[in-house]
C-alpha positions as CSV (number, residue, x, y, z in Angstrom):
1,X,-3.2,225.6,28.7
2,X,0.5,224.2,27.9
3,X,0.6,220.8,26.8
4,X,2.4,217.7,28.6
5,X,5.2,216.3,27.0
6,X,5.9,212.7,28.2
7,X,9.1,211.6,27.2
8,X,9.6,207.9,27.2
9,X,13.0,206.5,28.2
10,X,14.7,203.5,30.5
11,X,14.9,200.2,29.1
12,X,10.8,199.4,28.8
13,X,10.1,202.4,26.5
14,X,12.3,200.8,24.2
15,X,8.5,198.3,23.6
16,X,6.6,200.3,21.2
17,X,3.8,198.1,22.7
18,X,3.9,199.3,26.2
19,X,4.4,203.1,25.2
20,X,1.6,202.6,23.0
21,X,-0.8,201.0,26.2
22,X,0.9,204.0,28.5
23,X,-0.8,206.2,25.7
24,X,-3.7,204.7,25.9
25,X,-4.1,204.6,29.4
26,X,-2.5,208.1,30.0
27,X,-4.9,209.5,27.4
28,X,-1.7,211.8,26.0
29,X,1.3,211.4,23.6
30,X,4.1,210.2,24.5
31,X,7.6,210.7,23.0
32,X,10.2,208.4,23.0
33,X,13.9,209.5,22.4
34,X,16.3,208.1,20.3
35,X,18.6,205.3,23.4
36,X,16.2,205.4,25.7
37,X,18.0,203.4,27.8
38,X,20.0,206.4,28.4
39,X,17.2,209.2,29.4
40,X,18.5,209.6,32.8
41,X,22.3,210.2,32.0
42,X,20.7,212.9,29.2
43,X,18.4,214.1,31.3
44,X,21.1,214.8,33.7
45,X,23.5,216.7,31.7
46,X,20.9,218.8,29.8
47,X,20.0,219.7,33.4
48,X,23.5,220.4,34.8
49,X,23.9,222.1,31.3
50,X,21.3,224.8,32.1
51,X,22.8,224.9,36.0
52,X,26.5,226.3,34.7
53,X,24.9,228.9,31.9
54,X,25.5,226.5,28.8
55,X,22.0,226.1,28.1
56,X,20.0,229.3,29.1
57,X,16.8,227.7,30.5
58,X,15.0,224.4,30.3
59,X,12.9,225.7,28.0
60,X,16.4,224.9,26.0
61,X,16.6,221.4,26.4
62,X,13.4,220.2,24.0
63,X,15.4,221.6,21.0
64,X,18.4,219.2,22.4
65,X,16.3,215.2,22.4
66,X,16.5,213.4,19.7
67,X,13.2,212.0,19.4
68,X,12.6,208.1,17.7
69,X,8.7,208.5,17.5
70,X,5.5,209.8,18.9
71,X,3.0,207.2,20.3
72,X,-0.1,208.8,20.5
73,X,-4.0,207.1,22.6
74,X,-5.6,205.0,20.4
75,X,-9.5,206.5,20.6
76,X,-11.5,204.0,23.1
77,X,-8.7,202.3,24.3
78,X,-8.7,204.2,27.5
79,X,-12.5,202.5,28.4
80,X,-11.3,199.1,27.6
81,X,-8.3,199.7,30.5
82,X,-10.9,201.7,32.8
83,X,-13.1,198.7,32.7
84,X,-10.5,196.0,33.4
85,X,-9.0,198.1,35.9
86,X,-12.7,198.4,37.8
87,X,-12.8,194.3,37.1
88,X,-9.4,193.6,38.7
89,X,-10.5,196.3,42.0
90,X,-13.8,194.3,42.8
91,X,-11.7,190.9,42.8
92,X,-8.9,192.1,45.4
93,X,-10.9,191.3,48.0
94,X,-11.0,188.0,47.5
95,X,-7.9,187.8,46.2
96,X,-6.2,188.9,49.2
97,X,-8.7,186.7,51.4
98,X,-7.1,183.8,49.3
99,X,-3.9,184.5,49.7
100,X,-4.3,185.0,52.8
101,X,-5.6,181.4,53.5
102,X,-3.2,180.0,51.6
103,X,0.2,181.2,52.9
């Protein structure tokens, strides 16, 4: 089985906090590149460089990211955000009963 990259870029991976929590909660590494903040322009011309025969696949692009660092699940973390998720589900009821009243 191939393994999933997750490549962390825009302006929030630049919080090694919340790529460490997307670890945990993704239960995979995640990689952030070097100016994340500019994933999508790279991402774009790595792609239009494969599209015009400069690159010769995309297989081609993972040698072309510069990486910053790997983030990688922090073993039981995962349970601890399963659990608060399954508190937050069983309170939206009465959440949205409450907000409801109250508008």
């Amino acid at each position: 089985m191939a393994r999933i990259v997750v490549l962390g870029g825009g302006g929030g991976a630049r919080s090694d906090t919340w790529l460490a929590i997307l670890a945990d909660v993704l239960g995979t590494r995640l990689t952030r590149m070097k100016r994340p903040e500019l994933a999508g322009a790279v991402g774009v011309a790595l792609t239009a460089a494969v599209a015009v025969g400069a690159l010769p696949d995309m297989k081609a692009i993972s040698g072309k990211l510069a990486v910053d660092r790997d983030f990688d699940p922090t073993e039981g973390s995962r349970a601890a955000y399963d659990g608060a998720l399954a508190r937050l589900t069983a309170l939206r009821p009465a959440l949205s009963r409450d907000a409801r009243t109250h508008a």
